[in-house]
C-alpha positions in Angstrom: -3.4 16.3 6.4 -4.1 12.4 7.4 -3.4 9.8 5.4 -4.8 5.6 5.9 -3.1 2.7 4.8 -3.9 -1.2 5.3 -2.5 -3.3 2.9 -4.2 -6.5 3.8 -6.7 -8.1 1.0 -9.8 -9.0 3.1 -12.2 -11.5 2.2 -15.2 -11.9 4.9 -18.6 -13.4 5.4 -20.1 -17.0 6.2 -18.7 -19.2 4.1 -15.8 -17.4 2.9 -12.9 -20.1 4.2 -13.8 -21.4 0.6 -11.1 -18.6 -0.6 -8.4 -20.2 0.9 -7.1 -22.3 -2.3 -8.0 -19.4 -4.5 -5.6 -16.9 -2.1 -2.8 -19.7 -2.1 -3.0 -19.9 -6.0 -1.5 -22.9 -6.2 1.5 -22.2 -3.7 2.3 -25.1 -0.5 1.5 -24.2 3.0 2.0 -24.7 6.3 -1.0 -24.4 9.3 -0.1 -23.0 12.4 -3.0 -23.2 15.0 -3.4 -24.1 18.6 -4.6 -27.6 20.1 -8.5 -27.5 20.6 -9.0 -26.4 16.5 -8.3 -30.7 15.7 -11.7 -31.5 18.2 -13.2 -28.3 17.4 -13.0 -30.0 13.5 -11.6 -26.5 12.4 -8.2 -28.5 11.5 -10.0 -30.5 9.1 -11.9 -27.7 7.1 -8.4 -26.4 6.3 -7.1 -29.9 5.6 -9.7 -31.0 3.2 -9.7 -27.8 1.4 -6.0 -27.8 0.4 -5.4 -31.4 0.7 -1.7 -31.7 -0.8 -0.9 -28.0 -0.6 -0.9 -28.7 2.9 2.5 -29.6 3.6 2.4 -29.7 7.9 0.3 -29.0 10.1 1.8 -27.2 13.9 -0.8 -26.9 16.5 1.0 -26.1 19.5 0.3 -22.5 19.9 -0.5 -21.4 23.2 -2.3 -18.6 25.1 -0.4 -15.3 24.9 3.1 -16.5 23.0 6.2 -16.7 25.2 9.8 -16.4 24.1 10.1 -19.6 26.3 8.7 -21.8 23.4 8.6 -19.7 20.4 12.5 -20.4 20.1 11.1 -24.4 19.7 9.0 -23.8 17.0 10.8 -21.1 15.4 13.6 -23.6 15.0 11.6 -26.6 14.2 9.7 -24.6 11.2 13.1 -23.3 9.8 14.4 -25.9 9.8 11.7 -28.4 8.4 9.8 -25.8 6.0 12.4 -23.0 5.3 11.0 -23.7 1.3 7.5 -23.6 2.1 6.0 -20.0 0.8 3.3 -19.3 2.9 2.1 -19.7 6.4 -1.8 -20.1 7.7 -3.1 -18.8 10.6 -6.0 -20.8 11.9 -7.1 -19.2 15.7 -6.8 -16.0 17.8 -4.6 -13.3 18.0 -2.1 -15.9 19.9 -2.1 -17.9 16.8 -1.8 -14.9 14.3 1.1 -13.4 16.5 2.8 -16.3 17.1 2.4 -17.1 12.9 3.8 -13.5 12.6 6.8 -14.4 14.6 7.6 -17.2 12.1 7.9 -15.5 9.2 11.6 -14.3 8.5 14.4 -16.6 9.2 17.5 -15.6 11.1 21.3 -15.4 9.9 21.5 -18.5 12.4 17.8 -20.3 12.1 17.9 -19.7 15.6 14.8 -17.7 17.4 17.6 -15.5 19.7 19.0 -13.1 16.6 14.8 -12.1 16.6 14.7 -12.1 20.2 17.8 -9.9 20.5 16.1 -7.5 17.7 12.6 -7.2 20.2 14.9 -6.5 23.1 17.3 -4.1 21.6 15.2 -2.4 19.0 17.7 -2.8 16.5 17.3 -3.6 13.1 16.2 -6.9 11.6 16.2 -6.9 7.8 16.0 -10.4 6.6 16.0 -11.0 2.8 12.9 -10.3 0.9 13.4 -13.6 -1.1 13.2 -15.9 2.2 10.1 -14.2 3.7 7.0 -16.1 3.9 3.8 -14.6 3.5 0.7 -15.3 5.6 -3.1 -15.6 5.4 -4.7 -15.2 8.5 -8.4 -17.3 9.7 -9.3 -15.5 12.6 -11.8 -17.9 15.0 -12.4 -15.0 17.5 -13.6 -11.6 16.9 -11.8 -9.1 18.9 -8.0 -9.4 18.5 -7.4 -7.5 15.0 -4.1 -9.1 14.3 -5.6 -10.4 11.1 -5.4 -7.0 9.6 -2.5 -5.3 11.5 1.7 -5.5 11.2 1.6 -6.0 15.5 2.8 -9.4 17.1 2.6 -9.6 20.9 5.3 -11.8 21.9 5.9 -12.3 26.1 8.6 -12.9 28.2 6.9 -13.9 31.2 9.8 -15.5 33.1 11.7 -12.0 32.5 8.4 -9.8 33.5 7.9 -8.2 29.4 6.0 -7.9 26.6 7.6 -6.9 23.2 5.9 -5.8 19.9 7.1 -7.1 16.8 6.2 -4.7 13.8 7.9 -4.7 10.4 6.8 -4.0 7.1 7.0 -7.6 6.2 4.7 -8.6 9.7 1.1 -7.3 7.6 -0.8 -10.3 6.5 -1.2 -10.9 2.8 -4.8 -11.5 3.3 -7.6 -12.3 5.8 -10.3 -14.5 5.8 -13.2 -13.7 8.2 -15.6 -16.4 8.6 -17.8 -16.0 11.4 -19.1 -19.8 11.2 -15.9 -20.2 12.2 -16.5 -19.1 15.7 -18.9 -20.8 16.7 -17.7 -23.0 18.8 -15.8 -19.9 20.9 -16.8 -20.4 24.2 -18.7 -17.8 26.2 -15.3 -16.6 28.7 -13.1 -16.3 25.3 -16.6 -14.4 23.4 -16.4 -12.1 25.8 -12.3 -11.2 26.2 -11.9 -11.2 22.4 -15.2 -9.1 22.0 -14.0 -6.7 24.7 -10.9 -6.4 23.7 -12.1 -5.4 20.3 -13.9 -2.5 22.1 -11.2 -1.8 23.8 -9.6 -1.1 20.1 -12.3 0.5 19.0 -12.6 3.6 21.6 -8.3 3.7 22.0 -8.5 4.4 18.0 -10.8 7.0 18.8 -9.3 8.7 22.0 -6.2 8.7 20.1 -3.6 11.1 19.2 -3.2 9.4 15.7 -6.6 9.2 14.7 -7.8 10.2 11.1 -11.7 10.5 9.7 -11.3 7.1 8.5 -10.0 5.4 11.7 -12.2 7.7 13.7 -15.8 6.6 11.3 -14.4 2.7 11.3 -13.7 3.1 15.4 -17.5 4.4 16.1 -19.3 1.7 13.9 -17.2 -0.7 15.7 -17.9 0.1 19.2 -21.5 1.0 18.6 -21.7 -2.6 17.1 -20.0 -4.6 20.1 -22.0 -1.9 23.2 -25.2 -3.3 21.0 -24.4 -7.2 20.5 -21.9 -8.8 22.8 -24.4 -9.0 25.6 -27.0 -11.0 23.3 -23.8 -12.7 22.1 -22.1 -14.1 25.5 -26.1 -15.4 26.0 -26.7 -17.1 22.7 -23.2 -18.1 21.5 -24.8 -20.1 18.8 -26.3 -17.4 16.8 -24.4 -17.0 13.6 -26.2 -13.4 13.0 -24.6 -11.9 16.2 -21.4 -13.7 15.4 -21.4 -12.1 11.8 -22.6 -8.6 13.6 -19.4 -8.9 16.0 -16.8 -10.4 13.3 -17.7 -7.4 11.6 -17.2 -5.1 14.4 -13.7 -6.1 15.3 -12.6 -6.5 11.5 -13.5 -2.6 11.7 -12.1 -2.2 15.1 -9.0 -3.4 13.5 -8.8 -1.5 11.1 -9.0 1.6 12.7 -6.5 0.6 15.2 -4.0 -0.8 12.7 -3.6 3.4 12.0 -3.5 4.7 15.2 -2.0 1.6 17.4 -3.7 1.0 20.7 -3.8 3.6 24.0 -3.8 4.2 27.7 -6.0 0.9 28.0 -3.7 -1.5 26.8 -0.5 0.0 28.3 -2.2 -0.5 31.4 -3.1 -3.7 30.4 0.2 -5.7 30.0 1.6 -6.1 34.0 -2.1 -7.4 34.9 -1.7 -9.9 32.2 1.8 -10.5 33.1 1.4 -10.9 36.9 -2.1 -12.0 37.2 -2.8 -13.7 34.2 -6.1 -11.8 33.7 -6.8 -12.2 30.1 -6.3 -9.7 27.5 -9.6 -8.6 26.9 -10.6 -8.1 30.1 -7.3 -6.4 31.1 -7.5 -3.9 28.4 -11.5 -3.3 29.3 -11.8 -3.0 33.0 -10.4 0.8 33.1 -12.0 2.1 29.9 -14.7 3.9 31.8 -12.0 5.5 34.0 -10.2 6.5 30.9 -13.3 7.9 29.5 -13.9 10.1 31.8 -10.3 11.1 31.0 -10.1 11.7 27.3 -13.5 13.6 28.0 -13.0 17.6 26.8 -9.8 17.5 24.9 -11.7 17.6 21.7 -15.0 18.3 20.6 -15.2 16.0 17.8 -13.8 13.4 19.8 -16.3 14.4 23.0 -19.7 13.9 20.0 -17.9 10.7 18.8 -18.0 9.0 22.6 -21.2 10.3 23.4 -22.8 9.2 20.2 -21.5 5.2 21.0 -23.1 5.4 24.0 -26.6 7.4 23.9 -25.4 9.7 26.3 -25.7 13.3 26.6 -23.1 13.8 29.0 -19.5 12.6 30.5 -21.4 11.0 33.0 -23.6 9.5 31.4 -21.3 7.9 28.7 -19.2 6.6 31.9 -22.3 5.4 33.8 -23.1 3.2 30.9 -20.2 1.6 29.8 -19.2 0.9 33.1 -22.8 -0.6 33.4 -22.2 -3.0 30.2 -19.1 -4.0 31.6 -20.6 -4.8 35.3 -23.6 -6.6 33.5 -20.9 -8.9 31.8 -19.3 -10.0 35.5 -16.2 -7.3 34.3 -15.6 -5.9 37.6 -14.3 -1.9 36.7 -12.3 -1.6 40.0 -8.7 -1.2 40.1 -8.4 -2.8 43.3 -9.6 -5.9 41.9 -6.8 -6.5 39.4 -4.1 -5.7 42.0 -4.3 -1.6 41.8 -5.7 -0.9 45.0 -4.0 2.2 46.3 -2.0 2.4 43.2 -4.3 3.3 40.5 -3.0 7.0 40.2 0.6 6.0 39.9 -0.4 3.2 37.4 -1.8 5.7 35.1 1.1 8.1 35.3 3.5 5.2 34.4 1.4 3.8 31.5 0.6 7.2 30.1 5.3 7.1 30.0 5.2 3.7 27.8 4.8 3.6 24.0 0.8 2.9 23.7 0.1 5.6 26.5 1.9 8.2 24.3 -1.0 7.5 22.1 -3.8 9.1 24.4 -5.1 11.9 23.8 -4.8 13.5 27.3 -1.2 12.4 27.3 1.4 15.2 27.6 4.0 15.3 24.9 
């Protein structure tokens, strides 16, 4: 028995930020995106599409969202917008998170009662009539937040990450428009691209995993192993951009079933205490954790050597550690800070809540 569920009304191809008005049907709304999308003219699109829908505009949204100035704008948009219906998204998975964050109001209208909620995990059931819904414009391919309930909020001044997943966190709809990306810099082409590899293989070395997360998973990676490397040299090329906003849409959507693994629980300290970014700190061990999820199952085993040519363990390791060293991703531990601690790093990531997931974990 399996069952698959994502309830997210997806709209996707060059071109298809035209949708927006269509998916608002008439309803005001607020854009949250980060700084760079007013020079990057990506502010504008949104702008002249809606004109007087668009009620306000936030773009203050930084890298990897911290309690330290979520409180701000959770407060500032409750209590200038608290009648506005609907959010947009415009950016990352920073942006989509931090949009996720936003959504229900507290008792007070103060961030804390949501914060105390993350760190307790107690229950937070604000009323259905104040929620706001949210479209989501991703402008990266690799996060998957457009089409998942997950918001990644940080705490880096207290050394934690939290997940903030409730039935009312899915997006009402995404809009993937790879023209859109364009202007993506190489560095973030590449983190957002690996990371969405990174989702594609944890859906598949993964505990959870179901025919439909496992067939959505394979296309995905095979996609990203094929294209990012032609990508991070011709950033300009709308094709590869469609190939790889295709890729991760699907790498989402197989994740948003089984949540992530091993990868990303190791992930989370490096980003914390190094400040290595996401991508990368999610893709630097998956060969080590190949080799790892190798011979649990045979489906699994055909899956994993299929995505990468191979014909054995070996060889599948050999040449995804070889993508990843031919995109500058170094794949030793030593070199994010692990160096005689890789072993006991595994152990304790395979205890959190995304380890769990593995498939070599012990239950």
């Amino acid at each position: 028995m399996w069952h698959f569920h994502n309830p997210v009304d997806l709209h996707a191809g060059a071109g298809s930020l035209a949708q927006l008005p269509t998916l608002l049907a008439g309803r005001p709304a607020l854009l949250i995106t980060f700084p760079e999308a007013a020079a990057l003219g990506l502010q504008q699109k949104v702008a002249e599409l809606l004109g007087g829908q668009l009620v306000g505009i936030d773009n203050s949204v930084q890298p990897n969202p911290d309690v330290s100035w979520l409180a701000g704008m959770f407060q500032r948009l409750w209590q200038r917008h608290a009648e506005v219906p609907c959010l947009i998204a415009l950016g990352g998975g920073s942006v989509i998170d931090c949009a996720k964050a936003m959504l229900a109001p507290t008792p007070s209208g103060r961030f804390d009662e949501l914060l105390a909620h993350l760190r307790e995990d107690s229950c937070f059931e604000p009323d259905p009539a104040q929620l706001k819904s949210l479209i989501a414009i991703p402008t990266t391919a690799g996060t998957g937040s457009e089409v998942t309930p997950w918001a990644t909020l940080w705490d880096a001044q207290g050394g934690r990450k939290y997940s903030l997943h409730r039935p009312w966190t899915w997006p009402q709809a995404a809009i993937i428009d790879a023209s859109l990306m364009l202007s993506l810099p190489a560095p973030a082409t590449l983190a957002s691209g690996l990371d969405a590899l990174s989702h594609a293989l944890e859906a598949i070395w993964n505990v959870h995993r179901n025919p439909v997360s496992s067939t959505l998973a394979c296309s995905a990676a095979r996609t990203i192993v094929a294209t990012l490397p032609a990508l991070v040299r011709k950033p300009g090329d709308l094709a590869l951009r469609e190939q790889m906003a295709l890729a991760a849409l699907q790498a989402g959507l197989a994740f948003s079933n089984t949540r992530t693994a091993l990868a990303h629980s190791l992930s989370y300290d490096i980003t914390l205490q190094r400040g290595v970014p996401h991508g990368i700190a999610c893709s630097f061990s998956l060969p080590h954790i190949l080799r790892l999820a190798m011979g649990r199952d045979g489906a699994v085993d055909a899956l994993l050597l299929q995505i990468f040519d191979a014909s054995s363990t070996e060889q599948a390791v050999a040449r995804l550690g070889g993508l990843l060293e031919s995109l500058g991703v170094s794949t030793d531990p030593a070199h994010y800070g692990l160096e005689g601690r890789w072993e006991a790093a595994v152990q304790a990531a395979l205890c959190g809540p995304r380890g769990r997931n593995f498939i070599a974990a012990i239950h």
